[in-house]
VEXDREN-2710 file (C-alpha; in Angstrom, 1 decimal):
% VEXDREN-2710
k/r/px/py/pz
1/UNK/0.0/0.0/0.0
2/UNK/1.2/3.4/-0.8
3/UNK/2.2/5.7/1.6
4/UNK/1.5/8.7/-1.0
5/UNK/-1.1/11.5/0.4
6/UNK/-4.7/9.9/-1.5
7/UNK/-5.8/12.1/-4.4
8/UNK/-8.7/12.8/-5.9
9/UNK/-8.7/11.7/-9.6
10/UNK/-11.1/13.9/-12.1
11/UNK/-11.6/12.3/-15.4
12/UNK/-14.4/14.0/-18.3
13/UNK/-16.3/11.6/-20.1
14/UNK/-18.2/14.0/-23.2
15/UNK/-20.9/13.4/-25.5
16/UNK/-20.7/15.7/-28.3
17/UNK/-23.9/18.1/-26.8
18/UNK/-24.1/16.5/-23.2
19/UNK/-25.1/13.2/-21.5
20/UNK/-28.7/14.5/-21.0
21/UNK/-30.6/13.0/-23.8
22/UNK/-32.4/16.0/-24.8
23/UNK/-29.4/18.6/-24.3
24/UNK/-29.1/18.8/-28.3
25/UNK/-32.5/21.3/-27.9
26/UNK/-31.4/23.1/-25.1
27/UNK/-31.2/26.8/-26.3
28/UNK/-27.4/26.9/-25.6
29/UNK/-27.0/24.3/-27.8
30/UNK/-26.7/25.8/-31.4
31/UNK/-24.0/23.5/-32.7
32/UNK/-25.1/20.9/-35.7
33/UNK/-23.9/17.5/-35.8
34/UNK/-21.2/17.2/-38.3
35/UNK/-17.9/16.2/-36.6
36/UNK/-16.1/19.5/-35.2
37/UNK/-12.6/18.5/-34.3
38/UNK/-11.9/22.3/-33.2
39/UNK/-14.9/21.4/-30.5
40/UNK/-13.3/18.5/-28.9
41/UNK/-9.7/20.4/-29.2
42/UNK/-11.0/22.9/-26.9
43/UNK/-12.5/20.6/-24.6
44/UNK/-9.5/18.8/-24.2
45/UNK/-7.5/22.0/-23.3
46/UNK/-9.9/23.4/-20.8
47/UNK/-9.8/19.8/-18.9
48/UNK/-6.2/19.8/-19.1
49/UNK/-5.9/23.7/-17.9
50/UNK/-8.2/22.1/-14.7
51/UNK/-5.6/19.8/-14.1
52/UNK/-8.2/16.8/-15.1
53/UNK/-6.4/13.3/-14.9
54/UNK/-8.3/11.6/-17.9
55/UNK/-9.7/12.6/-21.2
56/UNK/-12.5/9.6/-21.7
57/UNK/-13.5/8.8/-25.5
58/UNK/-16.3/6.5/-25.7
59/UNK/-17.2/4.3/-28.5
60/UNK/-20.7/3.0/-29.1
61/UNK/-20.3/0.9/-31.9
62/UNK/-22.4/-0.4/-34.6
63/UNK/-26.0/0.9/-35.6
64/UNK/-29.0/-0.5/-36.6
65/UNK/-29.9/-0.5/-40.6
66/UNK/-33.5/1.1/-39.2
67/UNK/-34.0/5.5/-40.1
68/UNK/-37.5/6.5/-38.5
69/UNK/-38.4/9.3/-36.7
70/UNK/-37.8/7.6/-33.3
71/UNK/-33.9/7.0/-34.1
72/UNK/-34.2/10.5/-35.7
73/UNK/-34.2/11.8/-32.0
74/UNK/-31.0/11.0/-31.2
75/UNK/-27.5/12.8/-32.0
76/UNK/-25.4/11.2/-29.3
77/UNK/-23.7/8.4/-31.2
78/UNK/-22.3/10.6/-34.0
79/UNK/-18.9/11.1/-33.4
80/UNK/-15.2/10.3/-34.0
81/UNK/-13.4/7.6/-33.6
82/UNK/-11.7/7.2/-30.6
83/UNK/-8.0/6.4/-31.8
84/UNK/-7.9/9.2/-34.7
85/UNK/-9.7/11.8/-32.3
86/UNK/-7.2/11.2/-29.4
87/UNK/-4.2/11.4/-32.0
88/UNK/-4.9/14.9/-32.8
89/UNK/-5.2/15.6/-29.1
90/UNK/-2.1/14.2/-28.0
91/UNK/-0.5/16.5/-30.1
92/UNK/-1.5/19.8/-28.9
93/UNK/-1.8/18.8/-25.5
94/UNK/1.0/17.1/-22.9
95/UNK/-0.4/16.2/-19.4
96/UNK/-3.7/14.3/-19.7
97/UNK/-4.3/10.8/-19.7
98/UNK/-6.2/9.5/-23.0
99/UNK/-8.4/6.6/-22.3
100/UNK/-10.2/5.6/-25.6
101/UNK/-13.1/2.8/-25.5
102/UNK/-12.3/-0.6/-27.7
103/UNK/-14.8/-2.9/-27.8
104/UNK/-13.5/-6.9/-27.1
105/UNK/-16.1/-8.0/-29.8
106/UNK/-15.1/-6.5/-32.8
107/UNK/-10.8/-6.3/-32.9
108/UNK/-8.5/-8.3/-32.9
109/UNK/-5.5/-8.4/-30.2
110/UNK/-2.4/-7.2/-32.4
111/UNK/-4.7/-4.5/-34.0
112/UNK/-5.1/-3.1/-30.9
113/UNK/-1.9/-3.4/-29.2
114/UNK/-0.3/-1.7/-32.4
115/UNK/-2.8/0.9/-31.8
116/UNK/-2.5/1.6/-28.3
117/UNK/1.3/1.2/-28.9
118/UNK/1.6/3.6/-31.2
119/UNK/-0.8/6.3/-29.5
120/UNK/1.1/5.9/-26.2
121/UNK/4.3/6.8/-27.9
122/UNK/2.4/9.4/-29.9
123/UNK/1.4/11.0/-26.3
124/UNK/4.5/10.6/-24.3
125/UNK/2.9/7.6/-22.6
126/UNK/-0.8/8.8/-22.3
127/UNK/-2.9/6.0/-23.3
128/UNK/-5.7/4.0/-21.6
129/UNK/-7.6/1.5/-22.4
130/UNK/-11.6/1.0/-21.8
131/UNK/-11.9/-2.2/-22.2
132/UNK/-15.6/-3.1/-23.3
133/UNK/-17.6/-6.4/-24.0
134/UNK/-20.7/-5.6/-25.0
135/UNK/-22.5/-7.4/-27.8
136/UNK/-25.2/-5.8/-29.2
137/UNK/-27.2/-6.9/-31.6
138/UNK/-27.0/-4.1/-34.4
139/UNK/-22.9/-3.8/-33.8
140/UNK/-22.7/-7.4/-34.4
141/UNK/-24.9/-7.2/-38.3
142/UNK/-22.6/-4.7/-38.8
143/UNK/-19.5/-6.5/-38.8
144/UNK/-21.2/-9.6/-40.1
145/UNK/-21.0/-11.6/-36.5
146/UNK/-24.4/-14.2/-36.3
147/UNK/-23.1/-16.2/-33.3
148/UNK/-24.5/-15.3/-29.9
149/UNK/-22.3/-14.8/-27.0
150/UNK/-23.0/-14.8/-23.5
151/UNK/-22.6/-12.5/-20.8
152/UNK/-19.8/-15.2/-19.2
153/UNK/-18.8/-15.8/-22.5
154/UNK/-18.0/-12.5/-23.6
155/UNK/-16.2/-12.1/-20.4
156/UNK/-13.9/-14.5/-20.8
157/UNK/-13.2/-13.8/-24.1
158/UNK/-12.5/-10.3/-23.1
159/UNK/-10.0/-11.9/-20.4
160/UNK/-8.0/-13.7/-23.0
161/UNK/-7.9/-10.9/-25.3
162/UNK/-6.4/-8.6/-22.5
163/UNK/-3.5/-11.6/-22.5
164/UNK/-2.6/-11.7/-25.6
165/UNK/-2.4/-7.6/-25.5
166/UNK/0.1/-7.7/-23.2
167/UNK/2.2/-10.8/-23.9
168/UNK/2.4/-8.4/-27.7
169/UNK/3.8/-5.4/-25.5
170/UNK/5.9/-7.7/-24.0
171/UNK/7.3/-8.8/-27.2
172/UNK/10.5/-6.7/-26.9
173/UNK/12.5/-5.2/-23.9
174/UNK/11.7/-1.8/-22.9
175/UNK/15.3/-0.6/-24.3
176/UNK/15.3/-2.8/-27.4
177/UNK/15.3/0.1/-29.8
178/UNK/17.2/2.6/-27.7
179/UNK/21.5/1.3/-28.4
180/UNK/21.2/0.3/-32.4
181/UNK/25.3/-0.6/-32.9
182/UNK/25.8/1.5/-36.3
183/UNK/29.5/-0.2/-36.2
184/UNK/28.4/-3.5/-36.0
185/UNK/25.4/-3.1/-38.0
186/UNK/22.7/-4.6/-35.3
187/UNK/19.7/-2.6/-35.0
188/UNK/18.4/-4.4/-31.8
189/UNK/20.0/-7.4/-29.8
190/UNK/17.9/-10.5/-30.9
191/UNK/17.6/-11.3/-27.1
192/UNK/15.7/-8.2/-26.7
193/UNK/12.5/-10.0/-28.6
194/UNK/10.3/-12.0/-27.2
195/UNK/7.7/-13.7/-29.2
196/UNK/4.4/-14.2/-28.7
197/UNK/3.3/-18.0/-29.7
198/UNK/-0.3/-18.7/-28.7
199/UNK/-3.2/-20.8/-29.3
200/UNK/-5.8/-20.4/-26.9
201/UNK/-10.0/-20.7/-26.8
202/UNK/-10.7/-17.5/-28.6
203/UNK/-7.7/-16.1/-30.0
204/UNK/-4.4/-17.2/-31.7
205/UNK/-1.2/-15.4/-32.7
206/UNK/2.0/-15.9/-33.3
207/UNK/5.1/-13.4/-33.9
208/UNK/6.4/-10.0/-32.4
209/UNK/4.6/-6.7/-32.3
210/UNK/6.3/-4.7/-35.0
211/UNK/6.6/-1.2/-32.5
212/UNK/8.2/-0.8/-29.2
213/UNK/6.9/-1.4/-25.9
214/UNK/4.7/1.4/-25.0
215/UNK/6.1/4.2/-22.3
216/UNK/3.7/3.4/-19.7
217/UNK/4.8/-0.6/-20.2
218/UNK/0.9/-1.0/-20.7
219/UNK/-1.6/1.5/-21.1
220/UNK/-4.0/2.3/-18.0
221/UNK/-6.5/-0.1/-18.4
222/UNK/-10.2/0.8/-17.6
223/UNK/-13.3/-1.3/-17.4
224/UNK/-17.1/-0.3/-16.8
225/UNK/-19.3/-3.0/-15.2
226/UNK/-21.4/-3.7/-12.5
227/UNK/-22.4/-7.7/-12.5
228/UNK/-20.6/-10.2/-10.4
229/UNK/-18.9/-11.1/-13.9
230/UNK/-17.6/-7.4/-14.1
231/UNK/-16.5/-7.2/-10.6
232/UNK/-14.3/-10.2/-10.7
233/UNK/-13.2/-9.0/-14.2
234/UNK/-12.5/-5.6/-12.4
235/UNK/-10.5/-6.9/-9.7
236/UNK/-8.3/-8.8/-11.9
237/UNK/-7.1/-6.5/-15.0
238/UNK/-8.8/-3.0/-14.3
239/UNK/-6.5/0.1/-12.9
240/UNK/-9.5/2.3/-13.4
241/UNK/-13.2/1.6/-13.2
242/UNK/-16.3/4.0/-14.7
243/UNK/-18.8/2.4/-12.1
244/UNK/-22.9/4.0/-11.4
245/UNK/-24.2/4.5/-8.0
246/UNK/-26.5/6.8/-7.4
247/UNK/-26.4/6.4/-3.5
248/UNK/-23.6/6.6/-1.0
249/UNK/-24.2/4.0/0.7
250/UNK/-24.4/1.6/-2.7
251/UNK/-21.1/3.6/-3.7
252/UNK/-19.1/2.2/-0.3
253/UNK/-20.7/-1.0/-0.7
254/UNK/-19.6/-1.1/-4.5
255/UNK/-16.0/0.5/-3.8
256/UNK/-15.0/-2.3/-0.5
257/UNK/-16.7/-5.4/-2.4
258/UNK/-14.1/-4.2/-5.4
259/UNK/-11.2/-3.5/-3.5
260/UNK/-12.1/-6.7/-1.4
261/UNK/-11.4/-8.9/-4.5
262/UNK/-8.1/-7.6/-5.3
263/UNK/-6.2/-10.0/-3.1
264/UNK/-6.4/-13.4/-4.0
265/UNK/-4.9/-11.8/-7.7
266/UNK/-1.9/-10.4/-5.8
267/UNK/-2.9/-6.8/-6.3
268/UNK/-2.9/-4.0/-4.1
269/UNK/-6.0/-2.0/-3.4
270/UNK/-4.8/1.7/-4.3
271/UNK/-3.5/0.0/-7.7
272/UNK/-7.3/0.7/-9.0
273/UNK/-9.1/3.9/-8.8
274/UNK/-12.8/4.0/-8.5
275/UNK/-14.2/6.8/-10.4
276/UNK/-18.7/6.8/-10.5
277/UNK/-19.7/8.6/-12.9
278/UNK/-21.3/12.6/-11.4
279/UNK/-23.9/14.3/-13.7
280/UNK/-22.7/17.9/-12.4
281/UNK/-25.2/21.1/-13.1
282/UNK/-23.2/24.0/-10.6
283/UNK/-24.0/27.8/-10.6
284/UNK/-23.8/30.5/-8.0
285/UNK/-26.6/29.4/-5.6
286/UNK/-28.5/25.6/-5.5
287/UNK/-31.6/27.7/-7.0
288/UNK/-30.0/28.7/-10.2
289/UNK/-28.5/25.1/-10.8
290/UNK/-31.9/23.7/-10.3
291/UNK/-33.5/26.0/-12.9
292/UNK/-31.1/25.3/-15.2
293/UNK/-31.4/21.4/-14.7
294/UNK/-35.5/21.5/-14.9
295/UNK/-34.7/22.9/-18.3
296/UNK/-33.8/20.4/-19.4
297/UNK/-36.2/18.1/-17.6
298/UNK/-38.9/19.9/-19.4
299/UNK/-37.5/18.7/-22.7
300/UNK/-37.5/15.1/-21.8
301/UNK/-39.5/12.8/-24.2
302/UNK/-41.4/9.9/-22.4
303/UNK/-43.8/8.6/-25.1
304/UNK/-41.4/6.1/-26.2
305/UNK/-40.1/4.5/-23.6
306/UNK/-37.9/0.8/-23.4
307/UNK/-36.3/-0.5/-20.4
308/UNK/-33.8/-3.7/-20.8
309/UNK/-34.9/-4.3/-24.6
310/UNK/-39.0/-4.0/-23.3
311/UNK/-41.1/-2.3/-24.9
312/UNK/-42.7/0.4/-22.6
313/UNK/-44.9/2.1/-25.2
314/UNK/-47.9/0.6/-24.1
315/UNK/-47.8/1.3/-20.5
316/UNK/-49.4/4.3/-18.5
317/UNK/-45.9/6.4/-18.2
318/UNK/-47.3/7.6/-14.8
319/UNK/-47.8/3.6/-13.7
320/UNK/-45.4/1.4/-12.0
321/UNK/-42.7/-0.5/-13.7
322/UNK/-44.5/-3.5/-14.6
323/UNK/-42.8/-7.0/-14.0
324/UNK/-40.5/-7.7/-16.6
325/UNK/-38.7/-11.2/-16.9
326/UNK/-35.1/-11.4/-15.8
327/UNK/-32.4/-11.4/-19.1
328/UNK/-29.4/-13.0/-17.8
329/UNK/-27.3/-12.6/-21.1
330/UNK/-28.4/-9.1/-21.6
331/UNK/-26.0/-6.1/-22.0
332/UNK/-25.1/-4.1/-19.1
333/UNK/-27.2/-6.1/-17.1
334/UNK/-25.8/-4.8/-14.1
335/UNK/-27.4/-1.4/-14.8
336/UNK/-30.8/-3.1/-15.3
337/UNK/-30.7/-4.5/-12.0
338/UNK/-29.7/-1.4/-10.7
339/UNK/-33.0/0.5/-12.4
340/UNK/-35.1/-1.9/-11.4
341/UNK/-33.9/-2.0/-7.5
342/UNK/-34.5/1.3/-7.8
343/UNK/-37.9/1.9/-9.1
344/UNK/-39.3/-1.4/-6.7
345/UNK/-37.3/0.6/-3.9
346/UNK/-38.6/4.1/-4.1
347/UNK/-41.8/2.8/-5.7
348/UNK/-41.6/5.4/-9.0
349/UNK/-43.7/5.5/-12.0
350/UNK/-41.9/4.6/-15.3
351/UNK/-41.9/8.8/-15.8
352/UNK/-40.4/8.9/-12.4
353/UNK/-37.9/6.7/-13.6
354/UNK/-36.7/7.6/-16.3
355/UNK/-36.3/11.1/-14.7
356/UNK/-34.6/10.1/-11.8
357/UNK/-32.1/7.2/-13.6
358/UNK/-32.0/7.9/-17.2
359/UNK/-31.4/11.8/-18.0
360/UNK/-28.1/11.0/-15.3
361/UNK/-27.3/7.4/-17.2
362/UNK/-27.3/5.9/-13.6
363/UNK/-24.7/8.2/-12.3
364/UNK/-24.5/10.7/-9.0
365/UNK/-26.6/13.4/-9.6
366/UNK/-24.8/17.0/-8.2
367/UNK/-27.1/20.2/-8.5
368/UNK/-26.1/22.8/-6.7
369/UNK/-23.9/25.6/-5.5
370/UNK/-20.1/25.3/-5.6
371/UNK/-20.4/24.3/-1.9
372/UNK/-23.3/21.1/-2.4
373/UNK/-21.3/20.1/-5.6
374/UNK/-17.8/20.1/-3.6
375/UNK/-19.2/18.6/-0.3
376/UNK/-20.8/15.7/-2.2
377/UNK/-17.4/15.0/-4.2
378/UNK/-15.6/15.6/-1.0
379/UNK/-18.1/13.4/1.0
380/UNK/-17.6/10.2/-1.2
381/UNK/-13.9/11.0/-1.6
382/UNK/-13.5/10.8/2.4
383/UNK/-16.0/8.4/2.9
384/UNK/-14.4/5.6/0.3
385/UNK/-17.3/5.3/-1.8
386/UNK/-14.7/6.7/-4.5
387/UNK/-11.5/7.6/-5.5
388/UNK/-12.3/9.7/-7.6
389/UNK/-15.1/10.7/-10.5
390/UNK/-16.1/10.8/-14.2
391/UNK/-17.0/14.0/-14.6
392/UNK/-20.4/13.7/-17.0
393/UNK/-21.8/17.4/-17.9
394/UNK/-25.5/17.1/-18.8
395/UNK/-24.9/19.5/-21.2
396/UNK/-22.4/21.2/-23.2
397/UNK/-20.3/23.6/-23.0
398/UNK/-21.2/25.5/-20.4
399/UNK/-21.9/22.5/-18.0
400/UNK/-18.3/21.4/-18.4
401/UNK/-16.9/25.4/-18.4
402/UNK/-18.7/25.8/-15.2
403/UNK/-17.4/22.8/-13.4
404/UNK/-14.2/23.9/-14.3
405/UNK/-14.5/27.7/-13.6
406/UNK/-16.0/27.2/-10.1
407/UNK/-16.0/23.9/-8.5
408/UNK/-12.3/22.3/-9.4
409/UNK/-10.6/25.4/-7.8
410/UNK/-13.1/24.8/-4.6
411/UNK/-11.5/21.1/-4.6
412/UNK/-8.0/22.4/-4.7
413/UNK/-8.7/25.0/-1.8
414/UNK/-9.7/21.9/-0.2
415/UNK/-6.5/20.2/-0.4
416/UNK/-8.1/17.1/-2.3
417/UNK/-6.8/17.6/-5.8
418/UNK/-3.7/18.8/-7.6
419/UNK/-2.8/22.4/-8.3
420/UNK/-0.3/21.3/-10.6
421/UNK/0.7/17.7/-12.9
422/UNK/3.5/15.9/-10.8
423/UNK/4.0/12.9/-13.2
424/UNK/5.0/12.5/-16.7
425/UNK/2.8/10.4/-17.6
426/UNK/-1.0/8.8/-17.3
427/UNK/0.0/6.3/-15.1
428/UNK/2.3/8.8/-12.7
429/UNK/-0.2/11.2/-12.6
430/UNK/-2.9/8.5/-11.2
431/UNK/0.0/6.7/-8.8
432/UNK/0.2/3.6/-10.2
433/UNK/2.7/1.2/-10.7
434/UNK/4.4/0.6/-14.6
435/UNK/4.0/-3.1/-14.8
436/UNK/7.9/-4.7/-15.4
437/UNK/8.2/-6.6/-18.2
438/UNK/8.0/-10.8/-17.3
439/UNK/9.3/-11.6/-20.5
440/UNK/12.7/-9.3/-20.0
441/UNK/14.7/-12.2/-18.9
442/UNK/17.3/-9.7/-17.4
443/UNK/14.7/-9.3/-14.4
444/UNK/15.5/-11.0/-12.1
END
């Protein structure tokens, strides 16, 4: 265990107009949706002026072959792509981290390691890794995929993939490259590779990665998941994960039973950050920020409603929840769980619901003053419900420029996060370890 002062990490996780579903018509919203490189650019340098740990680029892959006016009302899946977005970033910025989402489902391991390889050295060791699983089933007709795959299943798959990522970056030394003998005419020591020969369930490759070993020795890796299958998965490879409570008492429960699990795979507890997710609307007084957030409320769309693949259409949106049979191969089943506990708990009506759960994704809900917004974060920082947060502005730009402007320099008066970057790169900045290489047969 480190004996390093505990830190708040900050990540920002942004959807092109804002995580609320209806912040495209908010009036300060006057953007279109054609990809607007300048946009993310700028958001990139205001979260690295606040000192933010983590730029997070999601990836919701695939779409459905379907155009009506239903999947008309939704802009937020319209963006770049994770690796050519986050190569333009690393080059006009130099401190924070880069986390872009690759889905298990649809790669390959050596395409991805040369990726992440290459934008690690791009950044000056940067890179992190959101490792997802999902399978849905409009991503999978997309790349022409027709098998099923379990929730277990995709799991495992997702384990083994990891492995084979790593045993690539492993393929050479961390200094093969660095000593080429121009006399001699040997560009690298043939000791200093290290390759890769297997054959396993799901994947098989053989051979060296053709790019050194990146900075960091591996990029952070990150995971998102809230079902036993995720925990365990967490426990063993994740160094970051984007978890959803919207409680802090579910949040300390989460965070031990996580940490709790890190044992018995020889691992450390402050070697993985919790961050929840925070959907963060802050002004000058709790008034104002709930005036601006009912705003948006007002523009919220509950005539077509589906919960866990259901159908909801049909339903009185003012009624209950009505009993829906229990998927246990469905995606993000963890979060379906957590609605559901949710509405039987507090007893809400499918409106109720989708007010309370959806418009925030599942995440900690902050409206307030700079005070409520810095006391909550503080709160759950203190308390161990989390080490940190994913930073998810309802709406953009101003939800993100506010956060920024009055509620990180709270958190430094505070004492609780950085004034300045300390580390050179993503994983020094978060305090955790570079993984050695086992393959270097020089370590002892």
């Amino acid at each position: 265990m480190s004996s390093k002062k505990r830190q708040l990490a900050l990540n920002v996780f942004l959807h092109r107009f804002g995580h609320h579903p209806e912040a495209w018509r908010h009036p300060s919203s006057t953007d279109n949706g054609r990809p607007n490189l300048a946009w993310w650019i700028k958001a990139a340098k205001l979260a690295e002026a606040a000192k933010f740990d983590t730029f997070f680029v999601a990836d919701f892959i695939g779409r459905s072959g379907e155009v009506t006016p239903q999947t008309g009302r939704s802009p937020q899946n319209y963006q770049f792509e994770p690796f050519t977005l986050l190569s333009a970033i690393a080059a006009v910025t130099e401190h924070i981290g880069l986390v872009a989402t690759v889905n298990t489902n649809y790669d390959s391991p050596y395409h991805v390691a040369r990726k992440f390889t290459s934008l690690d050295h791009l950044s000056g060791g940067r890179a992190g890794w959101n490792v997802v699983s999902s399978f849905g089933d409009h991503a999978a007709k997309n790349f022409g995929i027709s098998e099923p795959r379990s929730h277990e299943e995709r799991y495992e798959r997702a384990a083994e993939f990891i492995a084979v990522t790593k045993a690539l970056w492993d393929s050479w030394d961390d200094d093969a490259f660095d000593q080429p003998d121009r006399q001699a005419g040997a560009f690298y020591k043939p000791s200093s590779g290290h390759p890769v020969n297997h054959h396993g369930k799901y994947f098989t490759s053989e051979g060296l990665l053709d790019y050194p070993r990146p900075i960091q020795g591996y990029p952070v890796i990150v995971q998102a998941g809230n079902s036993e299958t995720g925990l365990e998965f967490a426990a063993r490879e994740a160094e970051m994960t984007y978890a959803s409570a919207q409680s802090l008492e579910v949040a300390k429960a989460y965070y031990a039973n996580l940490k709790g699990r890190m044992a018995k795979y020889g691992r450390d507890e402050d070697q993985l950050k919790v961050t929840p997710g925070l959907s963060v609307v802050v002004a000058e007084s709790d008034q104002e920020a709930q005036d601006r957030f009912n705003e948006l409320q007002q523009l919220v769309d509950v005539s077509n409603v589906s919960f866990g693949g259901f159908d909801l259409s049909s339903y009185d949106v003012d009624g209950p929840l009505p009993d829906l049979p229990y998927q246990a191969d469905a995606n993000g089943k963890g979060r379906f769980q957590q609605q559901l506990d949710l509405a039987r708990r507090e007893n809400l009506s499918i409106r109720q619901l989708v007010l309370r759960f959806r418009v925030s994704r599942g995440h900690l809900q902050a409206i307030g003053s700079v005070k409520t917004v810095a006391d909550t974060i503080e709160q759950w920082f203190v308390e161990r419900g989390a080490d940190g947060f994913n930073v998810v502005p309802p709406y953009l730009p101003q939800g993100f420029e506010d956060f920024t402007r009055l509620v990180v320099p709270e958190l430094q008066r505070r004492g609780i996060f950085r004034t300045e970057y300390e580390g050179k790169t993503f994983r020094e900045n978060l305090g955790l370890n570079r993984p050695a290489n086992p393959r270097d047969t020089r370590i002892a």
